[in-house]
C-alpha positions as a Python dict, from the first residue, in 0.01 Angstrom:
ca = {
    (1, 'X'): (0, 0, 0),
    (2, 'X'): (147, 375, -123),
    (3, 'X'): (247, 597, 163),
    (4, 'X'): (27, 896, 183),
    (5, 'X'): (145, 1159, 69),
    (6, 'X'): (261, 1496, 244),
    (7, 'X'): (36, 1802, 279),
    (8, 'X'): (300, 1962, 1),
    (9, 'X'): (312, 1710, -201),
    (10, 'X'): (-98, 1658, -218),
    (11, 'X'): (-37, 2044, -256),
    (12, 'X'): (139, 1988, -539),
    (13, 'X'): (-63, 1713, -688),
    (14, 'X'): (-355, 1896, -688),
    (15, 'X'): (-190, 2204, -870),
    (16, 'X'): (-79, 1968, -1143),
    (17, 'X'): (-399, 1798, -1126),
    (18, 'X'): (-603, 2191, -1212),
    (19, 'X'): (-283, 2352, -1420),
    (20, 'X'): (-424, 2613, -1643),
    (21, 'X'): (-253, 2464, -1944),
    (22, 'X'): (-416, 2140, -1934),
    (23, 'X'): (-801, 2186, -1822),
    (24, 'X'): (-844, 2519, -1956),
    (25, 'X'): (-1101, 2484, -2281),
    (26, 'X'): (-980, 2641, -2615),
    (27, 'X'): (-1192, 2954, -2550),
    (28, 'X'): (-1031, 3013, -2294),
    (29, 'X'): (-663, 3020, -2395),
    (30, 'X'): (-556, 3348, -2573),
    (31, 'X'): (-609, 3394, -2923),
    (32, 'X'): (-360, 3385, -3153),
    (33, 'X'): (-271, 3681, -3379),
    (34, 'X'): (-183, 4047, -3390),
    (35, 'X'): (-471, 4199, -3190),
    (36, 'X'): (-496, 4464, -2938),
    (37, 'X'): (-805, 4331, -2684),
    (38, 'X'): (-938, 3999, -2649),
    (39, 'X'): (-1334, 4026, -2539),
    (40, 'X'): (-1491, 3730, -2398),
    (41, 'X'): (-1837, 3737, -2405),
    (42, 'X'): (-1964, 3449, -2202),
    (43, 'X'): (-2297, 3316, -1979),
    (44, 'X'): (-2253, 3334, -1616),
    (45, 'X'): (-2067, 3022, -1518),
    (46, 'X'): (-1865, 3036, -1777),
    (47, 'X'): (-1495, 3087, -1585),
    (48, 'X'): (-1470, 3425, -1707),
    (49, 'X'): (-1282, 3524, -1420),
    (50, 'X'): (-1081, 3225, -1430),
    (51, 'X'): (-965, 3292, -1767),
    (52, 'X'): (-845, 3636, -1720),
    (53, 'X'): (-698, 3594, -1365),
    (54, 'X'): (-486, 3304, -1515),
    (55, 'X'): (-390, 3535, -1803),
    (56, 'X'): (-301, 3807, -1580),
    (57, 'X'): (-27, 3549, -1362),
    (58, 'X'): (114, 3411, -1690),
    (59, 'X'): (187, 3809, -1836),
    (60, 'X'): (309, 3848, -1519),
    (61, 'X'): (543, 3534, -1550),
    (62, 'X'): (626, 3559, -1867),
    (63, 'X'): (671, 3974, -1886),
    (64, 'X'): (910, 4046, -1599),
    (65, 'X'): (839, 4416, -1435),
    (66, 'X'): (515, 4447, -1659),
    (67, 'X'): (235, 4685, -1533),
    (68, 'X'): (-97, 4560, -1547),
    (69, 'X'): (-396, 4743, -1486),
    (70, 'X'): (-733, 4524, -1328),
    (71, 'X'): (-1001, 4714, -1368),
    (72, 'X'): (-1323, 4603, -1219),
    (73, 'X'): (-1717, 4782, -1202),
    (74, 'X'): (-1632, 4856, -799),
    (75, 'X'): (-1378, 4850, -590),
    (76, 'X'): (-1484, 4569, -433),
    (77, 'X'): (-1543, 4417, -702),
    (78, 'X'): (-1173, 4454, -759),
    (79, 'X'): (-1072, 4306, -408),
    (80, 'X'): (-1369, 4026, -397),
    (81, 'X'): (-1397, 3900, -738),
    (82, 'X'): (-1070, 3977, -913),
    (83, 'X'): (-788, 3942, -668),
    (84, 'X'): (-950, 3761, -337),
    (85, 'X'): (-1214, 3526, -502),
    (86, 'X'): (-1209, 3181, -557),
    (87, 'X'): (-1079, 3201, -896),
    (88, 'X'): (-918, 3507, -868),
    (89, 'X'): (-507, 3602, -860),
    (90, 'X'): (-483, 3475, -562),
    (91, 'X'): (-636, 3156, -553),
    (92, 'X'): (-476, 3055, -924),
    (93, 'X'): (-106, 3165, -887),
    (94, 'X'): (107, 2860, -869),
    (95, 'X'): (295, 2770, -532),
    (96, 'X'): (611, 2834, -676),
    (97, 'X'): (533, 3202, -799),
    (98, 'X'): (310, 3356, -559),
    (99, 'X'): (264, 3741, -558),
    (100, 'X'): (272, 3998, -235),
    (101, 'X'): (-91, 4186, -176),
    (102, 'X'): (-133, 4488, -52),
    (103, 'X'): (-492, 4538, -19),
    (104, 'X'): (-395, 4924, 117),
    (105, 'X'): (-192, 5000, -174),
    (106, 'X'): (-461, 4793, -409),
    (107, 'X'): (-118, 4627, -541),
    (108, 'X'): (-16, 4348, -636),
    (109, 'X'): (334, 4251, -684),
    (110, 'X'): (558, 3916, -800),
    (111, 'X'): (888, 3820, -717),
    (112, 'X'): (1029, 3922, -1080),
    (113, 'X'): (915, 4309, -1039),
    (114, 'X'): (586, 4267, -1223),
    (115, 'X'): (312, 4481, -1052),
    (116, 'X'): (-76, 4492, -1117),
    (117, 'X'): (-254, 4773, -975),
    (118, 'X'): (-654, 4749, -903),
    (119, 'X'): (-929, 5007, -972),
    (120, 'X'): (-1262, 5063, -1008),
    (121, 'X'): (-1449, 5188, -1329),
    (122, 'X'): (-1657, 5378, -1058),
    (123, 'X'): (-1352, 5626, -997),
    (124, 'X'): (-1177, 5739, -1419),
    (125, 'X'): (-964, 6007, -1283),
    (126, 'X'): (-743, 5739, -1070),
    (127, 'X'): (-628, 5566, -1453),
    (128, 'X'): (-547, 5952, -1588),
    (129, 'X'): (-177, 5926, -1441),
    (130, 'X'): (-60, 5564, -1428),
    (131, 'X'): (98, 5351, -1722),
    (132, 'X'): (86, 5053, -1828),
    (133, 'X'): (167, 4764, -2061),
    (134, 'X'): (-147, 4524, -2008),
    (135, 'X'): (-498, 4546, -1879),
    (136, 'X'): (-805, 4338, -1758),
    (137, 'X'): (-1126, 4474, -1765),
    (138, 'X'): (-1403, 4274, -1598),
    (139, 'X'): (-1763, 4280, -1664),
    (140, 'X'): (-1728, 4621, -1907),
    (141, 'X'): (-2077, 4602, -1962),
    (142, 'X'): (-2155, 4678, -1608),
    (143, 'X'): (-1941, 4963, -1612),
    (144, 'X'): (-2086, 5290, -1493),
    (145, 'X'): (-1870, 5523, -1626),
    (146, 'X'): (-1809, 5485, -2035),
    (147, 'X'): (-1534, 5756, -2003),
    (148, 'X'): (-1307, 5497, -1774),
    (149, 'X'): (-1244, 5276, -2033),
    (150, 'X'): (-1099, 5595, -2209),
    (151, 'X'): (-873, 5712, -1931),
    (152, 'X'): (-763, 5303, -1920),
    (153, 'X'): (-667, 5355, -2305),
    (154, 'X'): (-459, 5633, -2281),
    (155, 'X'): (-273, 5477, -2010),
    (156, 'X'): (-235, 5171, -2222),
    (157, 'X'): (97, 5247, -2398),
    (158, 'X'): (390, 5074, -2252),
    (159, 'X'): (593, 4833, -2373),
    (160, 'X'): (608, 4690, -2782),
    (161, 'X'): (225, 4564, -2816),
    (162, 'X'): (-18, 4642, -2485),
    (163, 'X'): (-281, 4456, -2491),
    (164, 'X'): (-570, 4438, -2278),
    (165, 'X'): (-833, 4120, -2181),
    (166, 'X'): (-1168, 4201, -2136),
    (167, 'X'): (-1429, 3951, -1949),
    (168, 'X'): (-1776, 4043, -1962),
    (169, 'X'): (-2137, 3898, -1958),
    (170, 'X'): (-2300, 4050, -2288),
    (171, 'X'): (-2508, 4355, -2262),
    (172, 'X'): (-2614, 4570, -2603),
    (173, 'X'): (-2454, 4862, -2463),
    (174, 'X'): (-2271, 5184, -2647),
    (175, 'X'): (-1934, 5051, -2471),
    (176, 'X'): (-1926, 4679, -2539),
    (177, 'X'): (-2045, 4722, -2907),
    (178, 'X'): (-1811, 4985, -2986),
    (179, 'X'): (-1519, 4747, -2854),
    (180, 'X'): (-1618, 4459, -3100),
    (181, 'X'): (-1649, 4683, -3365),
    (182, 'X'): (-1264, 4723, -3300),
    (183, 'X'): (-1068, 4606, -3597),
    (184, 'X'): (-794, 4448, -3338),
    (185, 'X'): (-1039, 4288, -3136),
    (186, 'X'): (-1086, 3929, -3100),
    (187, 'X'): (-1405, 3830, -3009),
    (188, 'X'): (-1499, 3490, -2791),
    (189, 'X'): (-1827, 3365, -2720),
    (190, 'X'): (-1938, 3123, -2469),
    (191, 'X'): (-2206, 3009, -2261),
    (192, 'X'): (-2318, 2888, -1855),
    (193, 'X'): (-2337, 2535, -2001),
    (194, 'X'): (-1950, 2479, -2114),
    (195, 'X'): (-1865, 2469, -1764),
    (196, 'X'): (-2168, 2252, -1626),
    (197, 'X'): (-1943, 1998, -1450),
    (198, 'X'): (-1765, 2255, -1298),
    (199, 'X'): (-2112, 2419, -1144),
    (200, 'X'): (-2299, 2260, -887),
    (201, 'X'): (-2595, 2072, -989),
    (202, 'X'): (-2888, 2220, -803),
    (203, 'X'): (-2761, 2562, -1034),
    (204, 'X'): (-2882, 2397, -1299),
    (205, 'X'): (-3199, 2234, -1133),
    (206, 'X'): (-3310, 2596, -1004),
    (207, 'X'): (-3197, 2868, -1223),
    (208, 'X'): (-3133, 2738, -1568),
    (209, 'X'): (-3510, 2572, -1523),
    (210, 'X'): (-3628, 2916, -1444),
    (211, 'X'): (-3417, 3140, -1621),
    (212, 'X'): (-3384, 2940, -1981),
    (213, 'X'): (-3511, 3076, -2290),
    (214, 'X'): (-3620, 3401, -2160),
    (215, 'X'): (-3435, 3718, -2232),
    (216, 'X'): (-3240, 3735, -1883),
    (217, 'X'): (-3153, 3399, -1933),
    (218, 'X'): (-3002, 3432, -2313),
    (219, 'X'): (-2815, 3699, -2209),
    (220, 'X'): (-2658, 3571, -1872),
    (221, 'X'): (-2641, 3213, -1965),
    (222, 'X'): (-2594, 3199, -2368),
    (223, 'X'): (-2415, 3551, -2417),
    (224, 'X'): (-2615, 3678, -2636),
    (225, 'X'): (-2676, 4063, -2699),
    (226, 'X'): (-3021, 4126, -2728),
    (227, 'X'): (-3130, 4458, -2878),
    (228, 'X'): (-3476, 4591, -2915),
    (229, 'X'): (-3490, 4722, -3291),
    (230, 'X'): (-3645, 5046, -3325),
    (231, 'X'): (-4000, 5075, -3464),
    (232, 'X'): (-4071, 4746, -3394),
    (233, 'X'): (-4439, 4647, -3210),
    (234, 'X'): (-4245, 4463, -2939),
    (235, 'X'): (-3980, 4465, -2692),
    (236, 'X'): (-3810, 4166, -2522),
    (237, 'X'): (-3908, 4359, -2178),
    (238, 'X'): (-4245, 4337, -2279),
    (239, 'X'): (-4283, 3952, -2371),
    (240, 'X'): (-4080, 3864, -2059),
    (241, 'X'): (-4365, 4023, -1805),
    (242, 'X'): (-4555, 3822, -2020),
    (243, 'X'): (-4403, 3497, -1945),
    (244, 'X'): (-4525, 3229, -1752),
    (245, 'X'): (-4441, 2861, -1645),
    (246, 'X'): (-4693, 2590, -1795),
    (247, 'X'): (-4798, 2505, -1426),
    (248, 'X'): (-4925, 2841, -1413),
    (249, 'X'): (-5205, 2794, -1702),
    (250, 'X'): (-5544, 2859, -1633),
    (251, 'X'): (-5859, 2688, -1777),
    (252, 'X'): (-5818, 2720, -2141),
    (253, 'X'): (-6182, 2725, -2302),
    (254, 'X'): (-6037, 2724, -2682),
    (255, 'X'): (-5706, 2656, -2854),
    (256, 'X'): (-5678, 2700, -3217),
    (257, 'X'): (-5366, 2606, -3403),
    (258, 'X'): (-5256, 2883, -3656),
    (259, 'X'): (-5056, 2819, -4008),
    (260, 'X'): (-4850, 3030, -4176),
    (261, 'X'): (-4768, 2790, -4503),
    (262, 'X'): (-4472, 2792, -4712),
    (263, 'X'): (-4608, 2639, -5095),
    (264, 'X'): (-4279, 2512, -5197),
    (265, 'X'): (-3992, 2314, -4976),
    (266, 'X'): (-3605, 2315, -4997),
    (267, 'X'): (-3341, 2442, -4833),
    (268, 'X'): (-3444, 2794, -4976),
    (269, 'X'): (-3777, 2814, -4895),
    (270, 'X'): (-3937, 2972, -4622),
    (271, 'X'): (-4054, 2809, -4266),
    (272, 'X'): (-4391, 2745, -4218),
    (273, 'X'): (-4499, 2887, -3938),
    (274, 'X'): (-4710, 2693, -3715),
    (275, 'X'): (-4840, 2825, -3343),
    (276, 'X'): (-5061, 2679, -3114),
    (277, 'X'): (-5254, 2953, -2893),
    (278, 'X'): (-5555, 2937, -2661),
    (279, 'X'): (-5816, 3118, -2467),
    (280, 'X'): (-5792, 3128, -2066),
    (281, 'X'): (-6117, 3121, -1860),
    (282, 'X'): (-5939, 3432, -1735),
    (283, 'X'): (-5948, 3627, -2016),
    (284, 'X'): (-5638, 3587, -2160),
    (285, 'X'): (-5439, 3448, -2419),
    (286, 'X'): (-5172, 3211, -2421),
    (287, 'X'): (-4894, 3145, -2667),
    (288, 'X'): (-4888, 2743, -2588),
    (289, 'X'): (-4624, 2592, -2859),
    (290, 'X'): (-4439, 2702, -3158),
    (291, 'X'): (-4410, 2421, -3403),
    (292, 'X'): (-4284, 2606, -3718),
    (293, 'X'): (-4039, 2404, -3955),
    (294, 'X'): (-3918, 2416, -4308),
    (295, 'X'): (-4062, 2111, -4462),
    (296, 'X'): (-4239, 2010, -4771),
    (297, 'X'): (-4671, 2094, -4820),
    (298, 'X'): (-4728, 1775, -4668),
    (299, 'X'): (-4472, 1800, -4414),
    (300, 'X'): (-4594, 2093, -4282),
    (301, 'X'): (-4965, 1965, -4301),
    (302, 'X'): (-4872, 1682, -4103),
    (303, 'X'): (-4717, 1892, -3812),
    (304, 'X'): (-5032, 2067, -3803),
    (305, 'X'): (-5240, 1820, -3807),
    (306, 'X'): (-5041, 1656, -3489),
    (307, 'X'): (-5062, 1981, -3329),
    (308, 'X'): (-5429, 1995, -3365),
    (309, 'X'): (-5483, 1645, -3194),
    (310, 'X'): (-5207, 1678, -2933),
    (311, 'X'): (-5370, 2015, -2780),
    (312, 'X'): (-5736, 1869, -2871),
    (313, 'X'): (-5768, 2228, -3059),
    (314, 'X'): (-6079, 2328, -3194),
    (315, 'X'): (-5962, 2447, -3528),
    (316, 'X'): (-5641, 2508, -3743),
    (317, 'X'): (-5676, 2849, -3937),
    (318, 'X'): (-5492, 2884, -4237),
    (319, 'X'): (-5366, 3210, -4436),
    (320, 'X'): (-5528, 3132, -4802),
    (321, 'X'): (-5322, 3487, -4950),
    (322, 'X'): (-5060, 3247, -5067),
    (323, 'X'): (-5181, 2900, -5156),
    (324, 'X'): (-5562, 2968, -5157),
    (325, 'X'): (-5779, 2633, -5113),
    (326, 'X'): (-5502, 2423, -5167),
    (327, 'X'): (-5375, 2506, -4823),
    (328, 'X'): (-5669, 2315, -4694),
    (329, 'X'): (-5688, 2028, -4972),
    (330, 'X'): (-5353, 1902, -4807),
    (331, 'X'): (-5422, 1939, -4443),
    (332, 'X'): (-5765, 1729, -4531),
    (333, 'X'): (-5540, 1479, -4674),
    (334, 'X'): (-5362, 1421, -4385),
    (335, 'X'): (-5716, 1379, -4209),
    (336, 'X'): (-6041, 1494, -4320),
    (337, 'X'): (-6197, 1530, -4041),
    (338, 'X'): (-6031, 1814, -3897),
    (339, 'X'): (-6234, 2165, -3822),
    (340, 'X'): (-6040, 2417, -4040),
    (341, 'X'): (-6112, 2808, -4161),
    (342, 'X'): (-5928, 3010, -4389),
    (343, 'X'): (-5842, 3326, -4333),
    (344, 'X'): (-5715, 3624, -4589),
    (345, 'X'): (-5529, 3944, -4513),
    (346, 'X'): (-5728, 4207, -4634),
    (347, 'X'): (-5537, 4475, -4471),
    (348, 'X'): (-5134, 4486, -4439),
    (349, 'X'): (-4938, 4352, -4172),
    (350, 'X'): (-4860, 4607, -3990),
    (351, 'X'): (-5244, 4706, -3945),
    (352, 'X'): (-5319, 4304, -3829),
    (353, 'X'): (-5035, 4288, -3614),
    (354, 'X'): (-5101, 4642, -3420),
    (355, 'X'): (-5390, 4505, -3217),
    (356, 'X'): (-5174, 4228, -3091),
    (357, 'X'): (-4922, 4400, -3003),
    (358, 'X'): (-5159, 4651, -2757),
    (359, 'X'): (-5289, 4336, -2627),
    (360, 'X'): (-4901, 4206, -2495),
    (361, 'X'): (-4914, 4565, -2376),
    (362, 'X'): (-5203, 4514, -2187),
    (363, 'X'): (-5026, 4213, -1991),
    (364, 'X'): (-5368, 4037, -2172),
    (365, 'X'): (-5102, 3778, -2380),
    (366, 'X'): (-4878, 3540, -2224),
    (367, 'X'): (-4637, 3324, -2320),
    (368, 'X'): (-4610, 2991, -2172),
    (369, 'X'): (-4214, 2909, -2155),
    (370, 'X'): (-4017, 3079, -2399),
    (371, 'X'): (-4002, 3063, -2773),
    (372, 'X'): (-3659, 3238, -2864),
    (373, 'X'): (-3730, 3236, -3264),
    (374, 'X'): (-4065, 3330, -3253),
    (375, 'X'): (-3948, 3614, -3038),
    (376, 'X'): (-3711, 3712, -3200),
    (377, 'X'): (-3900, 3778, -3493),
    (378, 'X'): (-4163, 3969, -3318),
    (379, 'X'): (-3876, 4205, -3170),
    (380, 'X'): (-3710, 4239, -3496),
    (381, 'X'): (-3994, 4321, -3758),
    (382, 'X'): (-4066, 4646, -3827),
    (383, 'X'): (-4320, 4773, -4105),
    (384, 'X'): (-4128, 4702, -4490),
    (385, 'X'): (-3938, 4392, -4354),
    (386, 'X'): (-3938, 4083, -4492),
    (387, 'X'): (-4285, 3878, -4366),
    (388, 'X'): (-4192, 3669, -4075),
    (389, 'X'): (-4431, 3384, -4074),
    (390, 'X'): (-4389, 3254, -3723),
    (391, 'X'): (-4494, 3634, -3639),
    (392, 'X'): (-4790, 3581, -3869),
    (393, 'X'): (-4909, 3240, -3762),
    (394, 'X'): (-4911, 3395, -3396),
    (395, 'X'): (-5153, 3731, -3511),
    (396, 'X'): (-5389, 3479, -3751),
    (397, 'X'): (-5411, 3267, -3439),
    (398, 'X'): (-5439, 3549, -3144),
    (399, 'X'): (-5670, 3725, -3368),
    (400, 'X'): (-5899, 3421, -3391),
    (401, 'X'): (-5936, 3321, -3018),
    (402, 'X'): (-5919, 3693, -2915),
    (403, 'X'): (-6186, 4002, -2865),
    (404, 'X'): (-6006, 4294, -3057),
    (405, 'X'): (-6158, 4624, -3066),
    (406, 'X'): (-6524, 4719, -2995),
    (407, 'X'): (-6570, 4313, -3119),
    (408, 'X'): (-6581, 4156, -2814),
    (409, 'X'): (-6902, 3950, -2877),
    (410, 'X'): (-6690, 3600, -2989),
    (411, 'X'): (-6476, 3652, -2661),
    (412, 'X'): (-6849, 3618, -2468),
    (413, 'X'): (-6967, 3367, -2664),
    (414, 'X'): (-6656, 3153, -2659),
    (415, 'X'): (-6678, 3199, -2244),
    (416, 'X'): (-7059, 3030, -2226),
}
């Protein structure tokens, strides 16, 4: 039987066991090339502050008597997160090259004469003075302050390329999309679930079940940078005070399954936009499933039909604009016996999709779970776009089940 081993050498063991070089993932490592700031835009989770506290210990390995500025949203931020925290400077710097802190002097300093200096984005006029050859910038999108990260810039300007590392979770603001529109910046993406074995389980039981799919939750957990497009009916704010969890459904007295049909199939064509939506004894309406797909007629006349039986709907309405009766001669092939009404836009989309939009205003729509490309379209269209028909299929249907209007007479009737 092996002698145990020593508390230095487990020491040891375990640092070879979690070395940077070996366990860190490929978006993590620095790119390669002639660029000037590295962003990495990643989902909570992700080891953002991993990567750039491990990047900040090998500069300061590999660059003896470098300056490096860390620049966090707060001071404490600085001391908690970047320097102190569990996968900050501290915590990752090898036994063999650990750095003095001076928490008073917000310094940090290694054995070869390399020094990194903390601040906070909350203060500009401490980066006016100071030089330096590097930089780290967490969470820039959270930055108060635009005007620090140009105070950091001017500062930036020692040695033969500075360079500067920027960690972030993704938010469409002025500061983070004029730094990726930076010729010399490198952009990474990744998300909360690259790191899932690294993040303990009941995370993913709790939040990502709560969070997932919904604006918040694209953002903080898949990166993403979610704008609201000007002119456009609706905002991503708006659908998410809509959104509900499907053990929060009401009594629905009437679901109707909408079609937006494409006529011809291919990789070309365009989806087929199929939404299931129903009427709650409440009052309201619910966005239930989005079943759209790019498939042949029959295809998506078959997905239909399914949805139709699975929800026990009481109709599938069909736009007859493009495809007239035929649209209904295939979905009775798939089964004749289903109720189905056609429906024709008399009046442009913009005028059919205005009502709906009041009524998500209204808080009268919700969405049950989330339904990213269906939402996406509905925040992205604006009047002269091309027609979404996921967008469409959810207006014929909404329409249908929904009083709009002085009209209010089929939502009384559908209540008896």
């Amino acid at each position: 039987m092996p002698a145990a081993l020593s508390p230095l050498d487990q020491a040891i063991l375990n640092e070879v066991s979690t070395r940077w070089s070996i366990i860190a993932r490929n978006n993590q490592r620095p790119p390669e090339g002639d660029w000037n700031f590295w962003l990495i835009l990643a989902g909570r989770g992700f080891g953002k502050t991993r990567t750039g506290a491990e990047w900040v210990c090998e500069i300061a390995k590999t660059h003896p008597g470098t300056r490096i500025a860390c620049i966090a949203p707060t001071a404490a931020d600085a001391r908690d997160i970047m320097t102190e925290g569990e996968s900050g400077i501290l915590a990752v710097s090898p036994l063999n090259n650990k750095p003095l802190y001076e928490p008073s002097k917000r310094r940090i300093t290694w054995k070869n004469g390399s020094m990194a200096t903390l601040y906070s984005a909350e203060e500009p006029n401490r980066l006016r003075g100071p030089q330096h050859e590097f930089m780290w910038c967490d969470e820039l999108a959270a930055w108060k302050y635009p005007e620090t990260w140009d105070m950091a810039l001017f500062g930036l300007r020692l040695g033969d390329h500075p360079r500067a590392c920027i960690t972030t979770t993704p938010r469409p603001t002025k500061l983070v999309k004029g730094v990726m529109k930076d010729p010399s910046c490198v952009v990474v993406r990744g998300s909360t679930y690259e790191n899932r074995d690294n993040l303990a389980p009941s995370f993913f039981e709790t939040i990502i079940k709560k969070y997932e799919g919904t604006r918040l939750g694209r953002q903080e957990l898949n990166a993403e940078i979610l704008e609201d497009v000007d002119g456009a009916l609706w905002t991503r704010d708006m659908i998410d005070r809509c959104r509900i969890m499907r053990d929060d459904i009401p009594e629905i007295v009437r679901i109707v399954v909408a079609i937006d049909p494409a006529v011809t199939s291919g990789e070309d064509s365009a989806e087929t936009g199929i939404i299931v939506v129903g009427l709650g004894k409440d009052g309201f309406g619910y966005v239930i499933q989005d079943c759209s797909l790019t498939a042949s007629p029959l295809g998506w006349a078959t997905k239909g039909v399914m949805a139709y039986k699975k929800h026990i709907a009481d109709r599938i309405i069909g736009e007859a604009n493009n495809g007239g009766d035929l649209i209904e001669t295939i979905i009775r092939s798939v089964d004749p016996s289903v109720s189905y009404k056609k429906v024709y836009a008399s009046h442009g989309k913009t005028i059919r999709a205005e009502p709906i939009a009041a009524l998500y205003e209204q808080g009268r729509i919700r969405h049950v779970g989330s339904f990213p490309e269906l939402e996406d379209q509905l925040c992205e269209w604006v009047q002269g776009d091309k027609s979404p028909d996921r967008l469409d299929a959810l207006v014929w249907g909404l329409t249908e089940i929904m009083p709009i209007g002085s009209d209010d007479s089929r939502f009384m009737m559908s209540m008896r």
